[in-house]
C-alpha positions as CSV (number, residue, x, y, z in Angstrom):
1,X,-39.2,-32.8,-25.0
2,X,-42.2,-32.5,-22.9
3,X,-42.2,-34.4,-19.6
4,X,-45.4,-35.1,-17.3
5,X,-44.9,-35.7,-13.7
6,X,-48.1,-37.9,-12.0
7,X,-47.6,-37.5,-8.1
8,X,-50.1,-40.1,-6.6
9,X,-50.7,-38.4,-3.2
10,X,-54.7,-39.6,-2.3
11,X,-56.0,-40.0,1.0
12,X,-53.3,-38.3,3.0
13,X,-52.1,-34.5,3.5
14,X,-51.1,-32.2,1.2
15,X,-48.0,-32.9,0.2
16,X,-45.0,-31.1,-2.0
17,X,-42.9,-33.0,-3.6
18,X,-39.5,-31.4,-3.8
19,X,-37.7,-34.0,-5.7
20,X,-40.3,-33.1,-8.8
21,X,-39.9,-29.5,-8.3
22,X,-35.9,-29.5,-8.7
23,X,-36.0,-32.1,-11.4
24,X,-38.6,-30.1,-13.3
25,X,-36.9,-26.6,-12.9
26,X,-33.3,-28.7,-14.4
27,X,-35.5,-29.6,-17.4
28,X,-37.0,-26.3,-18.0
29,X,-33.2,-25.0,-17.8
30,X,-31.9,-27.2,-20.6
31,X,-34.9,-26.2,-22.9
32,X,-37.4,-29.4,-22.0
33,X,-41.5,-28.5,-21.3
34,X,-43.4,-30.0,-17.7
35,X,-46.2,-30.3,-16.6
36,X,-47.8,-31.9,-13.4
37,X,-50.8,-33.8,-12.3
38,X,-51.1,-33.6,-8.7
39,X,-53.5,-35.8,-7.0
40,X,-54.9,-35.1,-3.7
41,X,-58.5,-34.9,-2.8
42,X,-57.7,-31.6,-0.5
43,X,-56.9,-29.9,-3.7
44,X,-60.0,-30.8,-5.5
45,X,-58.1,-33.7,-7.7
46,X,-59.1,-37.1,-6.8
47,X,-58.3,-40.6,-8.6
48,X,-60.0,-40.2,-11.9
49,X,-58.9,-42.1,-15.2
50,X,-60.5,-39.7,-17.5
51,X,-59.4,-36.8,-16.6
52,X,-55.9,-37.9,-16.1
53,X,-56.4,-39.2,-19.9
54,X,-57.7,-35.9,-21.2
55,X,-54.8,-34.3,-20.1
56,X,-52.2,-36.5,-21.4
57,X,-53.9,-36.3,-24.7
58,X,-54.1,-32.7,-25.1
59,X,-50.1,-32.7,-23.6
60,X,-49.0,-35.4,-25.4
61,X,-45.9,-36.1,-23.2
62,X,-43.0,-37.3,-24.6
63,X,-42.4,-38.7,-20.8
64,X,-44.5,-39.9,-18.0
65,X,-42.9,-39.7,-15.0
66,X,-44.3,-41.0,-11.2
67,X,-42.7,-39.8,-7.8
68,X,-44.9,-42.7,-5.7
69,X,-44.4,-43.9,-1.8
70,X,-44.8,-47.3,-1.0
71,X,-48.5,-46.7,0.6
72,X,-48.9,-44.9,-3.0
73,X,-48.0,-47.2,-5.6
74,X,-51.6,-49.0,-5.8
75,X,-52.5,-45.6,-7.7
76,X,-49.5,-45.4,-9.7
77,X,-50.0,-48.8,-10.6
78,X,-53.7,-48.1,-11.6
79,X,-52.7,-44.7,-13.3
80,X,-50.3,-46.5,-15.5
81,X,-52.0,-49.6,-16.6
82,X,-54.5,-47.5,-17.6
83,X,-52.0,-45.3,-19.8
84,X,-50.5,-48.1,-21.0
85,X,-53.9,-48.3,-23.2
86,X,-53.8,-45.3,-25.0
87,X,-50.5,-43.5,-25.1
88,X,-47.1,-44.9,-25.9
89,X,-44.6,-42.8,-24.2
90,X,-41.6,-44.7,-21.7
91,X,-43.6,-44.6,-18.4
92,X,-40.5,-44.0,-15.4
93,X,-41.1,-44.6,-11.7
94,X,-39.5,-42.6,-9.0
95,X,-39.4,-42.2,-5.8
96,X,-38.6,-44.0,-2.1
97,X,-40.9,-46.4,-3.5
98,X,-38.8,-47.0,-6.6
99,X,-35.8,-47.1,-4.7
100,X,-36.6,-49.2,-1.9
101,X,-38.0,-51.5,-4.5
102,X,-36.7,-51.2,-7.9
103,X,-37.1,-55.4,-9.2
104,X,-40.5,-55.1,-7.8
105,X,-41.5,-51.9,-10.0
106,X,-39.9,-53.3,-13.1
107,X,-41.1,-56.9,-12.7
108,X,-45.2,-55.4,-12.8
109,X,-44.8,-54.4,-15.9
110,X,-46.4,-51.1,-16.5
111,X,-43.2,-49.1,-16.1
112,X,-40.2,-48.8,-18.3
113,X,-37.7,-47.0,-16.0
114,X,-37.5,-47.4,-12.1
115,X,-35.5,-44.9,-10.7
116,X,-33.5,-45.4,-7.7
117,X,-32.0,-43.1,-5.0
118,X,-31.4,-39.5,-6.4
119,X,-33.4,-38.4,-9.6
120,X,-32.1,-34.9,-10.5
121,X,-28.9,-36.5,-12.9
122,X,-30.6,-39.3,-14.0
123,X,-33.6,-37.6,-15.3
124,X,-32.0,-35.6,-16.8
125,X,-29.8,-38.5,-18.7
126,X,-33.1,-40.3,-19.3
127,X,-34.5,-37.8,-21.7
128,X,-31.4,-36.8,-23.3
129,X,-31.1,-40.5,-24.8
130,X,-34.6,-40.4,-25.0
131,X,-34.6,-37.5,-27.5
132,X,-31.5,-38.5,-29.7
133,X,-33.2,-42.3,-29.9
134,X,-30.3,-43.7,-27.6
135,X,-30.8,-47.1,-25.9
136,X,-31.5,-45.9,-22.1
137,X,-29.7,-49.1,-21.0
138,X,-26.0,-47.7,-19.1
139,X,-27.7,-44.6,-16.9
140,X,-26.7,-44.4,-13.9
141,X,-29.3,-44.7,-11.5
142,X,-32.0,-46.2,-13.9
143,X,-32.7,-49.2,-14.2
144,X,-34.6,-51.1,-17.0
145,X,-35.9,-54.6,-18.4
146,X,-34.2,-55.5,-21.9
147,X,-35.1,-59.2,-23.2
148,X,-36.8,-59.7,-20.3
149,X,-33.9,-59.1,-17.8
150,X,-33.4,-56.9,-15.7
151,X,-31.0,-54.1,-16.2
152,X,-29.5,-53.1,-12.8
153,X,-27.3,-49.9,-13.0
154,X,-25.2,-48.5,-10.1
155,X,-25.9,-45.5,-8.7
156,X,-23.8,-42.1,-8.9
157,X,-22.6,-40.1,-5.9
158,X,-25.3,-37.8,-4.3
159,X,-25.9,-34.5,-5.6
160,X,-23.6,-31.4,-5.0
161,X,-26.9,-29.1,-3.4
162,X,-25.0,-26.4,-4.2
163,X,-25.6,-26.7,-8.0
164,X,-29.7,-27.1,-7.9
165,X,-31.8,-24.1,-9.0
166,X,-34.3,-22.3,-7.2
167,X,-37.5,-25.1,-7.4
168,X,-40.3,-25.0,-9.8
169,X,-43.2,-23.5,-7.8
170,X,-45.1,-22.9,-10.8
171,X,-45.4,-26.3,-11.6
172,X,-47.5,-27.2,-8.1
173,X,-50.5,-24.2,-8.9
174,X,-48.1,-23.2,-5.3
175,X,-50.7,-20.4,-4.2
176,X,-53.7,-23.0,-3.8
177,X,-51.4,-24.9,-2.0
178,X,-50.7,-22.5,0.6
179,X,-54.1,-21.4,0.5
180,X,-55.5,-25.2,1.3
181,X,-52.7,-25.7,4.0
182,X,-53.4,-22.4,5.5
183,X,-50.2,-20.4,4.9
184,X,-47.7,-22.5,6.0
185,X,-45.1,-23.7,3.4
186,X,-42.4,-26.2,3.3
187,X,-38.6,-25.5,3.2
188,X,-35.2,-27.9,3.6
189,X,-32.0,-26.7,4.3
190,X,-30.3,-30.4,4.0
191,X,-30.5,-33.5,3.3
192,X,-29.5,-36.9,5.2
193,X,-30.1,-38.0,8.7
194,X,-27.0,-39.8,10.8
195,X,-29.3,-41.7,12.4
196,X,-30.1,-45.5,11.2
197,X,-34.0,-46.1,11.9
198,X,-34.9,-49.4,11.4
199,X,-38.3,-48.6,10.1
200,X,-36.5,-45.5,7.9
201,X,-35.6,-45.5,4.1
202,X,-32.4,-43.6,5.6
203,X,-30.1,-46.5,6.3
204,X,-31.2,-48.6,3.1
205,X,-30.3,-45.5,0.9
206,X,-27.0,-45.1,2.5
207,X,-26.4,-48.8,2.4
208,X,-27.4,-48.8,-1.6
209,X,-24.6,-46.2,-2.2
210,X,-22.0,-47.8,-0.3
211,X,-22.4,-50.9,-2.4
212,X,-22.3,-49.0,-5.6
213,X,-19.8,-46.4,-5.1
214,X,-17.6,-48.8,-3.1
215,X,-16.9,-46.4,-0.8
216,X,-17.4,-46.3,3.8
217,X,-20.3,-44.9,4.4
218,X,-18.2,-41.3,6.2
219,X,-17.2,-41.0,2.7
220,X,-20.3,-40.6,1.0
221,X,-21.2,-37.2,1.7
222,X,-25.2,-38.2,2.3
223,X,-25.6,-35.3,5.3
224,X,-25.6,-32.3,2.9
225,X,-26.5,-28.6,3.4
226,X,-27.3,-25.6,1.0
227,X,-25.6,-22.3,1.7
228,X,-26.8,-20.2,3.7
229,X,-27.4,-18.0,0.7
230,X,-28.9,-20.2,-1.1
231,X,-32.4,-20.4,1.3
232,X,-32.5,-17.0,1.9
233,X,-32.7,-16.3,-1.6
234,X,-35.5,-19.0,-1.9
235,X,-37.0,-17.7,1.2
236,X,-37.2,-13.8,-0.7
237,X,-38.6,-15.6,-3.8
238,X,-41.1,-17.0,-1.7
239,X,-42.8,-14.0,-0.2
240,X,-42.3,-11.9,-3.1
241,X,-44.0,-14.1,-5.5
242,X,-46.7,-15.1,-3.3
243,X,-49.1,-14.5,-0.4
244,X,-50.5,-15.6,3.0
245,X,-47.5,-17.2,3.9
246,X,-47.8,-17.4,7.9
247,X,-45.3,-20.0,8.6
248,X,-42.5,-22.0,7.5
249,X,-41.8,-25.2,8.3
250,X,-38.4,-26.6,7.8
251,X,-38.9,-30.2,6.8
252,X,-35.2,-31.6,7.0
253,X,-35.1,-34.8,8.7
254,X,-33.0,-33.6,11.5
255,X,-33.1,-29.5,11.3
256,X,-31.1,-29.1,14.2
257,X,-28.1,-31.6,14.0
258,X,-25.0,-29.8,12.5
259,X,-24.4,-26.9,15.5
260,X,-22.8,-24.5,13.6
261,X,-24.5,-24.3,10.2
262,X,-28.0,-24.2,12.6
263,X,-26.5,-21.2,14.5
264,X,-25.5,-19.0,11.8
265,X,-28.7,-20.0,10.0
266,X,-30.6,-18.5,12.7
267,X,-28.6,-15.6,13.7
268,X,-29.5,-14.3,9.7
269,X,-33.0,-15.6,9.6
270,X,-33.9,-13.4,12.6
271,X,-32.4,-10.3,11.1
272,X,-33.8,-11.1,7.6
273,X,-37.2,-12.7,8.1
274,X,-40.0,-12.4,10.0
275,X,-42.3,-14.8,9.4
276,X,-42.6,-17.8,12.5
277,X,-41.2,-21.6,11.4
278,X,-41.4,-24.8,12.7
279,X,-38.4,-27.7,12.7
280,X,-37.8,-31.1,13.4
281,X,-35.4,-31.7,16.4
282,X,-34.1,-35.1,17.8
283,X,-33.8,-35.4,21.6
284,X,-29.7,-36.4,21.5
285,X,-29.0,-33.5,19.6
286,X,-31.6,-30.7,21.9
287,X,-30.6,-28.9,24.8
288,X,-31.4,-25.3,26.8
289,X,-28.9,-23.3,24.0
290,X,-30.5,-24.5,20.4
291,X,-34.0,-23.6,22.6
292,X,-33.3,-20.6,23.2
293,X,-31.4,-19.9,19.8
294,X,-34.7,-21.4,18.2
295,X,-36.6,-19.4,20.0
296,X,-35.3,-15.7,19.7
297,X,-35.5,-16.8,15.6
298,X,-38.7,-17.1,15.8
299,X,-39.2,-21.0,16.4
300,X,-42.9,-21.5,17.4
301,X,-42.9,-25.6,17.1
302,X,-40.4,-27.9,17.7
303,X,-41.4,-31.7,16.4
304,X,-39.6,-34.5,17.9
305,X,-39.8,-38.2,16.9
306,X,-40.2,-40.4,19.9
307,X,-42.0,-43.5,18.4
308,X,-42.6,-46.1,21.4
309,X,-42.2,-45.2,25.6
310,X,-40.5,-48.3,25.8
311,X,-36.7,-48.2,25.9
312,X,-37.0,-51.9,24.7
313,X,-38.6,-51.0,21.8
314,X,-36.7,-48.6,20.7
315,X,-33.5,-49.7,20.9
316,X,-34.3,-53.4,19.9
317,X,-36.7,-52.6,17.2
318,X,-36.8,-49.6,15.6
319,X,-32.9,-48.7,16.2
320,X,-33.7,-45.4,18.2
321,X,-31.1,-45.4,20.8
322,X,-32.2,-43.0,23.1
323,X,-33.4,-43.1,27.2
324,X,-36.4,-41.7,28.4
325,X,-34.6,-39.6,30.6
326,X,-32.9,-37.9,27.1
327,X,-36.6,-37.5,26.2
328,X,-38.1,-35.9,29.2
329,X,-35.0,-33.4,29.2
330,X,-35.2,-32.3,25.4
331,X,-39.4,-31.5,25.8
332,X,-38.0,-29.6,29.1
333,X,-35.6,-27.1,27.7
334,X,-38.4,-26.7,25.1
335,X,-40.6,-26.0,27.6
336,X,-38.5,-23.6,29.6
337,X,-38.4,-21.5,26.3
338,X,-41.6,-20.8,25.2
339,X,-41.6,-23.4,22.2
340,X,-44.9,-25.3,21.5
341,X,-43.5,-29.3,21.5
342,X,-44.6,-31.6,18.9
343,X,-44.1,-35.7,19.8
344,X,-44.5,-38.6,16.9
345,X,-45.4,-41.6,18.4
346,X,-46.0,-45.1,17.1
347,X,-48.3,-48.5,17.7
348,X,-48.5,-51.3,16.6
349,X,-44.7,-52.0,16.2
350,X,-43.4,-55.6,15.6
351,X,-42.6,-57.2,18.8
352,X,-44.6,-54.7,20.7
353,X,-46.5,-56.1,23.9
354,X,-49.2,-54.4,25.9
355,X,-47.0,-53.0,28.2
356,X,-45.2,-51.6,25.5
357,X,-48.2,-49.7,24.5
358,X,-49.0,-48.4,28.1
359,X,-45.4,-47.2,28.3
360,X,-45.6,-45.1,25.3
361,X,-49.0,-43.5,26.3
362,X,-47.0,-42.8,30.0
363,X,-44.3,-41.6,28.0
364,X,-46.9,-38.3,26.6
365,X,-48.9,-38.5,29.5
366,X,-45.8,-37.4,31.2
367,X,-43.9,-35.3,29.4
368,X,-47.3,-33.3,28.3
369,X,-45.9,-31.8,24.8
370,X,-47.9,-29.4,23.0
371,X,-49.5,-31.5,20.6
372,X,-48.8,-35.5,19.8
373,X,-49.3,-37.0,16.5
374,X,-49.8,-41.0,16.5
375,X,-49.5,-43.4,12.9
376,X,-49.7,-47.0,12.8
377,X,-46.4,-48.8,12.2
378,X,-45.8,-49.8,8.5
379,X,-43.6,-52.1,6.7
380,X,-41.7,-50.2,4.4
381,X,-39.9,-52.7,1.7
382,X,-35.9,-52.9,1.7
383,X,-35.9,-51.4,5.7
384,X,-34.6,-53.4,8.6
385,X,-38.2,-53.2,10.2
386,X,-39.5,-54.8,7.3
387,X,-36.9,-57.8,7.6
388,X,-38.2,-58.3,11.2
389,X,-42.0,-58.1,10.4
390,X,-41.5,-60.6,7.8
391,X,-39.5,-62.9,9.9
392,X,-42.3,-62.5,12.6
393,X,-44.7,-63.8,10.1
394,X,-46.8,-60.3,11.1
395,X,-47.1,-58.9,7.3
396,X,-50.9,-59.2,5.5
397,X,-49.3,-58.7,2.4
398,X,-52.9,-57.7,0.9
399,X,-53.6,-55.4,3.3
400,X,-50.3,-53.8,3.3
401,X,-50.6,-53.4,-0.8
402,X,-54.1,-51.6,-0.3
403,X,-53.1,-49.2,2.5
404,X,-52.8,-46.0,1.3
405,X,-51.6,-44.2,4.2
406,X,-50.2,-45.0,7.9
407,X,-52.8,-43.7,9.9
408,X,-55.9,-45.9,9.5
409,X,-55.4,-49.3,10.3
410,X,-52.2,-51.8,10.4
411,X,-51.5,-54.2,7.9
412,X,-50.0,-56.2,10.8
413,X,-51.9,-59.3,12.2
414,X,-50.9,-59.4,15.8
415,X,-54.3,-61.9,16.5
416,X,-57.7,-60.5,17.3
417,X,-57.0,-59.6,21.0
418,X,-54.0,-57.3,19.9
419,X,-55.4,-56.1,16.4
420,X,-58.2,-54.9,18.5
421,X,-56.5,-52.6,21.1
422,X,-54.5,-51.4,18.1
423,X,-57.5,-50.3,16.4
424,X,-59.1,-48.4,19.2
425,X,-55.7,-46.8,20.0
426,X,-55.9,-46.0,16.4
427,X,-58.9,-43.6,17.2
428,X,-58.8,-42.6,20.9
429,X,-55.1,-42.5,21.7
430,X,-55.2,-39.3,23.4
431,X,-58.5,-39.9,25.7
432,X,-55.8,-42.5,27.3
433,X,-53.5,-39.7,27.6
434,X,-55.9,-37.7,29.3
435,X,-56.9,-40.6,31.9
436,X,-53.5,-40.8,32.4
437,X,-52.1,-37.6,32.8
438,X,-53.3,-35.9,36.6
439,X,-55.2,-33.4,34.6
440,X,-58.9,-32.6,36.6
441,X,-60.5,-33.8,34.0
442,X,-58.5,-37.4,33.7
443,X,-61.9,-38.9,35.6
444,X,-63.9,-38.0,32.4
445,X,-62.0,-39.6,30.0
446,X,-61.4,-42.5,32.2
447,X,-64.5,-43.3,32.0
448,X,-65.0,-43.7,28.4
449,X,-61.7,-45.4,28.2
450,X,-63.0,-47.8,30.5
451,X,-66.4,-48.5,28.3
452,X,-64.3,-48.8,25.1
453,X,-62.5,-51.1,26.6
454,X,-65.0,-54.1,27.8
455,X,-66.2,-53.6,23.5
456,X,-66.0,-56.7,21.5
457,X,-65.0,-56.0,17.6
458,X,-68.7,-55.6,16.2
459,X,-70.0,-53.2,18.8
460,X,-66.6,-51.5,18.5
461,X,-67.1,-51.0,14.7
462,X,-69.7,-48.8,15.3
463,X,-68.7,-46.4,18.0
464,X,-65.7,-45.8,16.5
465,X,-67.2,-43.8,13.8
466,X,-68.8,-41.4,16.6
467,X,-65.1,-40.6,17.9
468,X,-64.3,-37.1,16.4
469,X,-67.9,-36.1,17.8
470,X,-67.8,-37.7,21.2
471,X,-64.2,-36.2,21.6
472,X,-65.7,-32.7,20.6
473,X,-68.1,-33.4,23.5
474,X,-65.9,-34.5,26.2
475,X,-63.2,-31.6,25.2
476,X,-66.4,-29.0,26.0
477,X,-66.7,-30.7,29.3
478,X,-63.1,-30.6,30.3
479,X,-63.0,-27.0,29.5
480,X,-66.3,-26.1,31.6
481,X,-64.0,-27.6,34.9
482,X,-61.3,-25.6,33.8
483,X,-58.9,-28.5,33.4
484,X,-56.0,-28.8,30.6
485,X,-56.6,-32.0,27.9
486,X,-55.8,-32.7,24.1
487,X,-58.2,-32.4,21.8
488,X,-58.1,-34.6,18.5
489,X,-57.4,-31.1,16.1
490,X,-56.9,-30.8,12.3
491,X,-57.1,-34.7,11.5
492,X,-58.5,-37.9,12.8
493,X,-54.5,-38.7,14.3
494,X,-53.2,-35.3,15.8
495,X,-54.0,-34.2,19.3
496,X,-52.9,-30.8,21.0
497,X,-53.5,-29.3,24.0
498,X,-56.1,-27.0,25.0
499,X,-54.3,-23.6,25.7
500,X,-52.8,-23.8,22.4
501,X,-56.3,-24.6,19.8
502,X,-58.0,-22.0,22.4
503,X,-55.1,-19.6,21.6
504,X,-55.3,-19.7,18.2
505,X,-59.0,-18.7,18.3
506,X,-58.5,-15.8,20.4
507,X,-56.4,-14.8,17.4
């Protein structure tokens, strides 16, 4: 059979899907043809109806098959209506999307399949009844719509990683991608996070499979690693096969919470590979030894997830039960290493006061990591977070459908007062760092904090659109003082400090 993966992926960064590329290199194994449509305007692919129909005509799938987010699933929902017009094939939907929402896919309409939790099995399954004409009614996994009801299989236990083949690179056209993202390429050496975020797919997908399987959730085996072996082989493929790989960045959810696979991880990739990486950390799980054993690896970035300065917050909303203190001592041993420091912070969160905002900017302005990255809180369907948002009557459901990503505006409606401090956070959430951080040049941001913040929304509306420049402008005149900031670098929400951007230009 020939299968066509769509992976809706507009308006944000360039992204590789990992599920697509396992699935796909399983199909290729048993025989099957693939083929992928990946849209991102960064890779020269934007949103457009005709050319996606050009190419299904010449492929002539057998299969359509989405991998869609939630802030996605406008444009799979756009892509397949349009299909639906002039091609015939079952149309399947995959995805957190899917999972976190499978009634919803199934009840629009356009999609004959909703996949939900892990695809690599079911996939598989799906097209083997598919070609011998089987009723695709009993997979595991899938659900589907037969007389107008819904069919609502259970899912199977999670995938033995140690069974998956090397990923389909091919598939993604994987040297423009490293070429657009500037050499640095994505890895995972697990899957699963312990930790229950309320605002996370994470606890929702453990909670699905609990129900099913009818099994405790210690039972379930969702934390899962490949052998060592296994991504060192991957690793070789990669810079054998292609070039201009400067960096790798190991996208597990929590890279450095199981002690002893992490160690002897490291301990090979220092021997065997040279090439710098980047990880994910998490503060209760950080201290002065994985530093130091990150950083004689070669660990040049260390990216922890703080979300909101206030302790309230986080432990009342979003689940994240962790002190400040915890914080400011994880970013230290960092620091006393060497490692650049990467914080994710959040606004806009359900519940979240003005205080609550000021306490999160402290919170950076304090602990001064590296670089900070800032989104705007988002609803996910099926999470805890969601639950509360609804019950808060916060959610404009509209809004939150047309949203393709989590970084330009919140499809929460906290009242004009609120939605407008959001929305200039939104742009200039670092020049309140900077005012707020001792650095000599705090008095220069200060003052165009302080402007911004006597604007009404109209006058507002069109500053804001001068940000990036102005912030180019007062960066130039902290640096003529001598005085450390953070500069807004590489997108509208990411902001990094000065001796690191003026580092990589001496390079």
């Amino acid at each position: 059979m020939k299968i066509l993966f769509i992976y809706p992926n507009l308006d944000s960064q360039i992204g590789f899907n990992y599920g697509i590329s396992i699935i796909s290199s399983l199909l290729k194994k048993e025989g099957h043809k693939t083929k992928l449509i990946n849209l991102n305007e960064k890779l020269g692919f934007d949103l457009d109806l005709s050319y996606i129909k050009r190419e299904i005509l010449s492929y002539q799938p057998d299969l359509i098959g989405f991998s869609v987010v939630t802030n996605q699933y406008k444009f799979a929902k756009e892509i397949a209506d349009s299909i639906r017009k002039y091609w015939k094939s079952p149309v399947v939907c995959g995805g957190v999307h899917a999972t976190m929402d499978p009634e919803g896919v199934l009840k629009d309409g356009l999609f004959d399949y909703a996949c939900v939790g892990e695809g690599e099995d079911a996939l598989l399954d799906l097209v083997h009844y598919l070609e011998k004409g089987k009723k695709a009614t009993d997979i595991p996994n899938i659900w589907t719509k037969e007389n107008g009801y819904i069919i609502k299989n259970p899912v199977r236990p999670f995938i033995d990683l140690t069974r998956l083949p090397l990923k389909d690179y091919e598939l993604f056209d994987f040297q423009r991608m490293i070429d657009a993202k500037n050499g640095w390429v994505g890895l995972m050496v697990s899957r699963g996070c312990p930790f229950k975020c309320s605002y996370c797919f994470n606890h929702r997908i453990v909670e699905i499979y609990k129900n099913d399987l009818k099994v405790p959730a210690n039972k379930l085996k969702y934390i899962r690693f490949h052998p060592h072996e296994q991504v060192f082989k991957e690793i070789g493929y990669l810079l054998e096969r292609y070039k201009n790989i400067k960096t790798f960045i190991f996208d597990d959810d929590l890279f450095t919470y199981n002690r002893k696979y992490i160690e002897k991880f490291l301990s090979e990739y220092k021997i065997k590979v040279k090439v710098p990486f980047v990880v994910n950390g998490h503060v209760m799980v950080f201290d002065d030894k994985i530093a130091s054993l990150l950083k004689d690896a070669g660990c040049i970035i260390v990216k922890f997830g703080l979300e909101s300065g206030s302790e309230r917050i986080r432990r009342n909303v979003l689940r994240r039960y962790m002190s400040n203190k915890k914080i400011e001592e994880a970013f230290r041993s960092a620091d006393k290493k060497g490692i650049h420091t990467s914080a994710f912070v959040m606004i806009g969160i359900p519940k979240e006061t003005k205080e609550d905002l000021f306490a999160t900017i402290d919170l950076i302005a304090r602990i001064k990591p590296g670089r900070f990255r800032w989104s705007i809180f988002f609803p996910y369907k099926g999470t805890y977070a969601y639950t509360i948002s609804e019950r808060e009557g916060l959610i404009d459901y509209k809004k939150m459908f047309n949203l393709p990503n989590f970084t330009d505006e919140s499809c929460l409606d906290f009242g004009e007062e609120h939605n407008l401090l959001i929305d200039k956070l939104a742009h200039i959430f670092p020049w309140y760092v900077n005012m707020r951080a001792g650095f000599p040049a705090s008095f220069i941001y200060e003052k165009r904090v302080k402007e911004i913040e006597q604007m009404g929304r109209e006058k507002w509306d069109s500053f804001k659109k001068e940000v990036l420049y102005i912030d180019e402008e007062l960066s130039k005149k902290a640096l003529a003082i001598g005085s450390h900031h953070y500069a807004i670098k590489y997108n509208r929400f990411t902001a990094v400090k000065d001796d690191w951007y003026l580092g990589e230009q001496e390079n």
